[in-house]
C-alpha positions in Angstrom: -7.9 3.1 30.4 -9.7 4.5 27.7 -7.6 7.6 27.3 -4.9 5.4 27.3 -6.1 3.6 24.4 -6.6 6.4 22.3 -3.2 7.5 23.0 -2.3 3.8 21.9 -4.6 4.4 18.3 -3.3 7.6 17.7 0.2 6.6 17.8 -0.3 3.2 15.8 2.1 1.5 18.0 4.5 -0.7 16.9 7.8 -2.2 18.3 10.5 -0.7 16.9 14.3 -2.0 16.9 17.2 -1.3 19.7 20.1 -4.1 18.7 23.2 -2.1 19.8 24.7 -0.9 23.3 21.7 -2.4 25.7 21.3 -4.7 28.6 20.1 -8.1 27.6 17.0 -7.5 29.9 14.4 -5.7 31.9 13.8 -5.6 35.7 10.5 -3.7 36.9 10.8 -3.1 40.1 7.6 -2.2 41.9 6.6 0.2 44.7 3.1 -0.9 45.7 1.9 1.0 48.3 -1.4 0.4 50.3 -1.4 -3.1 48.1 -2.0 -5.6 50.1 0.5 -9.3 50.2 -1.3 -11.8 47.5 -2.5 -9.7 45.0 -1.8 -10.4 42.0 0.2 -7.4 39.2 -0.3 -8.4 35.5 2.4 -7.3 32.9 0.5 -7.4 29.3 1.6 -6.4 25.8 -0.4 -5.0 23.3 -1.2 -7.1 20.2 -3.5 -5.3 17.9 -5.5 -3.2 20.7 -5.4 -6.3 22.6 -3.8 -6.7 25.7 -2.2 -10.2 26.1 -0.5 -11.5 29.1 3.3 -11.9 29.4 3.9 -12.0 32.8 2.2 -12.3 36.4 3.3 -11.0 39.8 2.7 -11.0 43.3 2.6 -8.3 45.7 4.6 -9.7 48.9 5.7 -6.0 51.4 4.1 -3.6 49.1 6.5 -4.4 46.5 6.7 -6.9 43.4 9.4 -7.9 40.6 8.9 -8.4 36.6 12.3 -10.0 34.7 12.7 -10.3 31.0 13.6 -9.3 27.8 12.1 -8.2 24.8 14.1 -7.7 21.4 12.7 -3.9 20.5 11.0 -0.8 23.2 7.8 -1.8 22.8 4.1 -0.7 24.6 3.4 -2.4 27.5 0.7 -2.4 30.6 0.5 -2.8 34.1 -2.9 -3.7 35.6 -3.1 -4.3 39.3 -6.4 -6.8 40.4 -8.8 -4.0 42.6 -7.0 -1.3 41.4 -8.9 0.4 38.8 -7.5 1.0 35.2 -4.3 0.2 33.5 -0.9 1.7 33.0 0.8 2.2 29.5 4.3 2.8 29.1 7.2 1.9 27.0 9.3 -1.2 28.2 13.3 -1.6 26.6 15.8 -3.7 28.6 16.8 -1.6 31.5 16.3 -1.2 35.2 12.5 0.2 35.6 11.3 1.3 38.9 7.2 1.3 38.9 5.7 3.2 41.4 2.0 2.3 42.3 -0.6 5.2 42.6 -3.5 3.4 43.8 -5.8 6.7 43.6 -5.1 7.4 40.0 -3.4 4.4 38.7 -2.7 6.2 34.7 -0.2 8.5 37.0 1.9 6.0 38.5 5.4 6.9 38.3 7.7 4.8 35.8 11.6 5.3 35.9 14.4 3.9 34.1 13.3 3.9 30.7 14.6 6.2 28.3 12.0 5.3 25.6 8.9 5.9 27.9 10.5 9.9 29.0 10.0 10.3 25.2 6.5 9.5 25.2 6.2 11.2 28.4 7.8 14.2 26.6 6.1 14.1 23.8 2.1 13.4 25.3 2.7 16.5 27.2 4.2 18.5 23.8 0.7 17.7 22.3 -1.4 18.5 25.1 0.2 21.6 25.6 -0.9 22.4 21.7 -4.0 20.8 22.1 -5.3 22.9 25.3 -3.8 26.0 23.1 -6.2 24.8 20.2 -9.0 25.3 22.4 -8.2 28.7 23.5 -8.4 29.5 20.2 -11.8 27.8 19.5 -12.9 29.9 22.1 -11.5 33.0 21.1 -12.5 32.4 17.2 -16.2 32.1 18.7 -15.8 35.6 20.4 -15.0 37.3 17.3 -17.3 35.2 15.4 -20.3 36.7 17.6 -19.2 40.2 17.3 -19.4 39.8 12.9 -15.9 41.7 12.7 -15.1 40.1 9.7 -11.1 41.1 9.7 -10.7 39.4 13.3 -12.7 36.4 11.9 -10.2 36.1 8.9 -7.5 37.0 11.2 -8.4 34.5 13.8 -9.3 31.9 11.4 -5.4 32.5 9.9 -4.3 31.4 13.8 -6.0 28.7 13.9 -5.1 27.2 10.5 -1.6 27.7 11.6 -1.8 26.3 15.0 -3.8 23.3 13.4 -0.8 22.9 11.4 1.4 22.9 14.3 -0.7 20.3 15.9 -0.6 18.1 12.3 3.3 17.9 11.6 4.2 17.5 16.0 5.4 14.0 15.7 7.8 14.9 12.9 9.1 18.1 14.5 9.6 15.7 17.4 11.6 13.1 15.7 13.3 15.6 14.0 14.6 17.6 17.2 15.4 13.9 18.7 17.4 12.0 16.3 19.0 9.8 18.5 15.9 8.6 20.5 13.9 5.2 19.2 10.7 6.7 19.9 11.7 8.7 17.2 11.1 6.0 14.7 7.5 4.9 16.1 6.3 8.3 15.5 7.8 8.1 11.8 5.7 4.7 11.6 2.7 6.8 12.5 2.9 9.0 9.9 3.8 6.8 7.2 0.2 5.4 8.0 -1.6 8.2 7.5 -3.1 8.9 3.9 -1.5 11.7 1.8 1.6 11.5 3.2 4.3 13.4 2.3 6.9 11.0 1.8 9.7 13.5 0.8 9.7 15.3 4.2 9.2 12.0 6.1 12.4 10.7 4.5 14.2 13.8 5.7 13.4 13.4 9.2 14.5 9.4 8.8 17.7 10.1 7.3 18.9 12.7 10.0 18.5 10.3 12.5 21.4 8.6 14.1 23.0 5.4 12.3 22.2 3.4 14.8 18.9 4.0 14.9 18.6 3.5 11.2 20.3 0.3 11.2 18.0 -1.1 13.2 15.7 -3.9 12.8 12.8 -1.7 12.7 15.1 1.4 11.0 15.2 -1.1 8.1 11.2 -1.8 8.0 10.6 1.8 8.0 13.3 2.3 5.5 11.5 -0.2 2.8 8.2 1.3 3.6 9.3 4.8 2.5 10.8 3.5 -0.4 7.8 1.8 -1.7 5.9 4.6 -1.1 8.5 6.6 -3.2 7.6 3.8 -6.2 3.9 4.6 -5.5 4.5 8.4 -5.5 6.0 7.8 -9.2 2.9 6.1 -10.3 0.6 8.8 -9.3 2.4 11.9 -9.8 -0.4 12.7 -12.2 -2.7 13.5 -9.5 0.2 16.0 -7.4 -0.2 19.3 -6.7 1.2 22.0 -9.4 -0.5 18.9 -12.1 -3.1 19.2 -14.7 -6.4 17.6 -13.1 -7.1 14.5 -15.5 -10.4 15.1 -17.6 -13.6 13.1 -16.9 -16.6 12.0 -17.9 -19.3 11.0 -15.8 -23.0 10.6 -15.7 -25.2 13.5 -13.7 -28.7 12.6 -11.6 -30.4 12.9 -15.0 -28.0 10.7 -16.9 -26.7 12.5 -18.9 -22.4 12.8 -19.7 -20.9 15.6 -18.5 -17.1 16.4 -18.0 -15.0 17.9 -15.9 -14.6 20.5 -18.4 -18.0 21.6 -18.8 -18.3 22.4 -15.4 -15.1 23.8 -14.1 -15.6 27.4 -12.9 -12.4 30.2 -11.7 -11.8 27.7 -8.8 -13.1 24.4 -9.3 -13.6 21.3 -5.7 -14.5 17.9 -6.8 -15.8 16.5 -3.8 -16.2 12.8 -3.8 -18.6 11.8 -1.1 -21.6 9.2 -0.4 -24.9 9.6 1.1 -23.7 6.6 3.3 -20.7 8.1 4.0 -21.1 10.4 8.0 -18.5 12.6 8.0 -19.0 13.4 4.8 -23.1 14.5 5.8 -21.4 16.1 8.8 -18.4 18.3 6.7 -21.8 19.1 3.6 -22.9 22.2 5.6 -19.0 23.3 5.7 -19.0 23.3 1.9 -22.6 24.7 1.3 -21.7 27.4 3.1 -18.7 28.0 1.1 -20.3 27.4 -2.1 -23.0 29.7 -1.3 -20.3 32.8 -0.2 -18.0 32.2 -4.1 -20.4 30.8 -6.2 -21.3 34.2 -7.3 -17.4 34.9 -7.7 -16.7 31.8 -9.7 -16.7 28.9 -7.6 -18.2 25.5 -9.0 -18.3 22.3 -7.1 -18.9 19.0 -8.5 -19.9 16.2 -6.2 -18.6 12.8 -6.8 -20.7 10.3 -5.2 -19.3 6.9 -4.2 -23.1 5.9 -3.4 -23.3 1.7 -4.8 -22.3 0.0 -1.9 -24.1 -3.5 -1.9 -25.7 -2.6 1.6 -27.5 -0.2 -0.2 -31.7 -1.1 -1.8 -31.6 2.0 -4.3 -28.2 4.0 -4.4 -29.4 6.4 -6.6 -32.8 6.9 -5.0 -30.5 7.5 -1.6 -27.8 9.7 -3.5 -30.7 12.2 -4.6 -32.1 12.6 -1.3 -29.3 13.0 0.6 -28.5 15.9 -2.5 -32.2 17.2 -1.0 -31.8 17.3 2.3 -28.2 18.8 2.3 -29.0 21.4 0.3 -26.3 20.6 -2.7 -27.1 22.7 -5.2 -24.0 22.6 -7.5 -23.0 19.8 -10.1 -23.3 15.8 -9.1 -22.2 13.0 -11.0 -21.8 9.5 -10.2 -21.9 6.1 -11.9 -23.6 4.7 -8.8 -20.6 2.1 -8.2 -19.0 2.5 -4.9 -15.2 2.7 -4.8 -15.2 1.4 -7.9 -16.6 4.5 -9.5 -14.3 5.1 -12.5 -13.7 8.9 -11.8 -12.2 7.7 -7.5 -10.3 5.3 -9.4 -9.0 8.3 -11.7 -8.4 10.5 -8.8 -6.8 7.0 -6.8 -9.6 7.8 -3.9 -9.5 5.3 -1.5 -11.3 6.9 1.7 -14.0 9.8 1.8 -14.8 12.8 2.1 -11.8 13.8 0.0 -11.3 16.9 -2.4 -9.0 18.2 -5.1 -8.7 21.7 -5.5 -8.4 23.4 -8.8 -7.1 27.1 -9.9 -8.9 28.4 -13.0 -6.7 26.8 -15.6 -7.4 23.2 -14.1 -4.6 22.9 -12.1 -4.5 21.0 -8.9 -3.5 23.6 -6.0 -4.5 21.1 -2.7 -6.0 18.3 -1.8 -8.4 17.0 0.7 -8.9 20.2 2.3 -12.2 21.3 4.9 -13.7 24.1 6.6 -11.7 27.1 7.4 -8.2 25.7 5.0 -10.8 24.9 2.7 -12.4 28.2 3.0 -9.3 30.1 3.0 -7.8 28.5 -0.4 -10.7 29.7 -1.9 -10.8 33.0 -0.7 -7.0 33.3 -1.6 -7.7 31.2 -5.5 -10.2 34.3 -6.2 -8.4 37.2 -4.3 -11.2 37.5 -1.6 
C-alpha cells in the first residue's frame, strides 16, 4: 500500500478531462477468487492522499459488480476486507474486469481501461530506468575503489546522463503518446515541480491530440502554462545566459560584503539554513568540491536562510552549523528566513538551491548537486 502511495505522490494525481467519444459509465466486474460470499469490496477515490469511499460491494460466487460514472479517468482503489493491501488503478467509463489476487493483492489484474495500460506502461518504463540507475551506482562504486580517475569521470558522465533520462521520462512519455489522457496527468506533474521548464512543457502539450486539449482538464493545464509563461517574464533576470544581480549582504562578522567582492573564475551561491536537512546532508557534497577548485578559482558564498521563529539564536545556530560542516568559504545572511533580501533577489522559495556563475558573473545553471554540480565546475574551469 505504501508503494502504491508513493507512486500516487510522485505522480501528483489529479483527474484529468475525457468529454468526447466515451461510454456514459463504468462497470467493474470482479473475479474474486478464494473470497468467500459476504465479504465486503470497497471502491475508494483519492482526495488529497486520502482515500474516500464511493462505493461498496459484496462478494456473492467469488465475483462482485461496481456501476458508475465519473466525469474525467481518475485514480481509484480497491480494498478487499481480510485481504491485505489496496489496489490503485485508473478508472474512465468503460467495461473493467478486476481480477482478485488474494496472495499479492497490488498485482491483481485490471482490464478494460485504456488509461490504467498507460500507467501500467509507464510504471514499468521507470522501473526499467530506475533498476538501470542502480547498476550504475554499483558500477560507479567499482571504479571509485580502484582511484582510476578517467573511469570515475567517465562513469560519473553515465550516470549524469542516465539521471537525466530518469528526470524528463514523463515528458518523453507524453510526448511519444499524444493521444492518450494519461498523457496530460503526467504534464500536471511536471508543471508542479520547481524550475520548470515551461517552454518544453508547452511543446509536449501542444502536440497532443485536439481532443485531448480541448478537454476540461486540457483547458486547466492550458492556463496553468500560460501563467507560468507571465511568471517566466517577470523573472527572466534570474535565467540562465543572464547577468547574476549584485548584492549586498552582511557576513558572520557583520560587516557588508557584495557579490562582487567575492566572486572568483566560477562563482555558487548556495542558499541554505542550519535548520534546513538536506541541505546538512548535500554540505559534504560541496566541501568536497570546494576543497578540489578552490585552488583553481572557485569561490562559494553561502546564503543562509537561518531566522525562522522556531529558532532561540539563528545566528548562534548558523555559526555552528558553519563549524561543524566544515564551510570554509564566504557566508552571509541577514538572519531573516525566507525573507532574507538576497532569496527574495534570487526569487528562492525552497532550499538547498544554487546559482552557478562563469567568471564574468553570468548565470550558467541553477540548483545543481553532487556529480552535475561537480561536473559544471570541472567543465567552467577546463578541469
Amino acid at each position: 500500500m505504501m508503494k502504491q502511495y508513493l507512486v500516487l505522490i510522485a505522480l501528483s494525481i489529479f483527474t484529468f478531462g475525457c468529454e468526447k467519444n466515451n461510454p456514459t459509465g463504468y462497470t467493474i466486474d470482479g473475479e474474486a477468487k478464494e473470497i468467500y460470499n459476504g465479504v465486503r469490496v470497497y471502491l475508494q477515490h483519492d482526495e488529497n492522499g486520502k482515500q474516500v469511499p464511493v462505493d461498496t460491494a459484496i462478494v456473492m460466487n467469488e465475483k462482485f459488480q461496481f456501476k458508475g460514472a465519473v466525469d474525467n479517468p481518475s485514480f481509484y482503489f480497491v480494498t478487499i476486507n481480510g485481504v491485505n493491501g489496496s489496489k490503485m488503478f485508473m478508472l474512465e467509463n468503460s467495461e473493467i474486469q478486476f481480477k482478485v489476487n488474494k496472495q499479492d493483492f497490488i498485482k491483481s489484474e485490471i482490464i478494460g481501461s485504456k488509461s490504467n495500460d498507460d500507467l501500467i506502461q509507464y510504471q514499468a518504463d521507470l522501473s526499467k530506468l530506475n533498476e538501470y540507475r542502480q547498476k550504475l551506482i554499483v558500477d560507479y562504486q567499482k571504479v571509485n575503489q580502484q582511484k582510476d580517475r578517467e573511469a570515475i569521470d567517465s562513469m560519473a558522465k553515465i550516470m549524469t546522463s542516465h539521471a537525466e533520462l530518469i528526470e524528463g521520462y514523463s515528458l518523453k512519455f507524453a510526448e511519444e503518446n499524444p493521444d492518450a489522457y494519461f498523457s496530460l496527468n503526467l504534464i500536471e506533474f511536471e508543471l508542479r515541480k520547481p524550475n520548470v521548464n515551461v517552454n518544453t512543457i508547452n511543446k509536449v502539450f501542444t502536440n497532443l491530440d485536439e481532443n485531448i486539449k480541448n478537454s476540461k482538464k486540457g483547458n486547466e493545464i492550458n492556463e496553468k502554462i500560460n501563467e507560468l509563461f507571465k511568471e517566466k517574464e517577470k523573472l527572466a533576470h534570474l535565467e540562465v545566459g543572464k547577468k547574476a544581480p549584485n548584492f549586498e549582504a552582511p557576513n558572520t562578522e557583520g560587516k557588508t560584503v557584495s557579490l562582487e567582492d567575492l566572486k572568483g573564475k566560477v562563482t555558487i551561491i548556495d542558499f541554505w539554513a542550519a535548520w534546513c536537512g538536506p541541505c546538512r546532508r548535500e554540505n559534504p557534497n560541496v566541501v568536497k568540491i570546494y576543497e578540489q577548485f578552490h585552488d583553481d578559482g572557485l569561490e562559494i558564498i553561502g546564503v543562509s536562510l537561518d531566522g525562522t521563529p522556531r529558532q532561540k539564536d539563528p545566528k548562534q545556530a548558523w555559526l555552528q552549523a558553519i563549524e561543524k560542516d566544515k564551510l570554509t568559504w564566504n557566508h552571509v545572511s541577514s538572519l531573516n528566513y525566507f525573507n532574507d533580501p538576497v532569496a527574495q533577489l534570487y526569487n528562492i522559495t525552497s532550499i538547498p538551491a544554487t546559482y552557478i556563475l562563469d567568471e564574468s558573473g553570468t548565470i550558467v545553471a541553477k540548483n545543481l548537486r553532487g556529480v552535475a554540480l561537480e561536473n559544471t565546475v570541472k567543465k567552467l574551469l577546463n578541469k
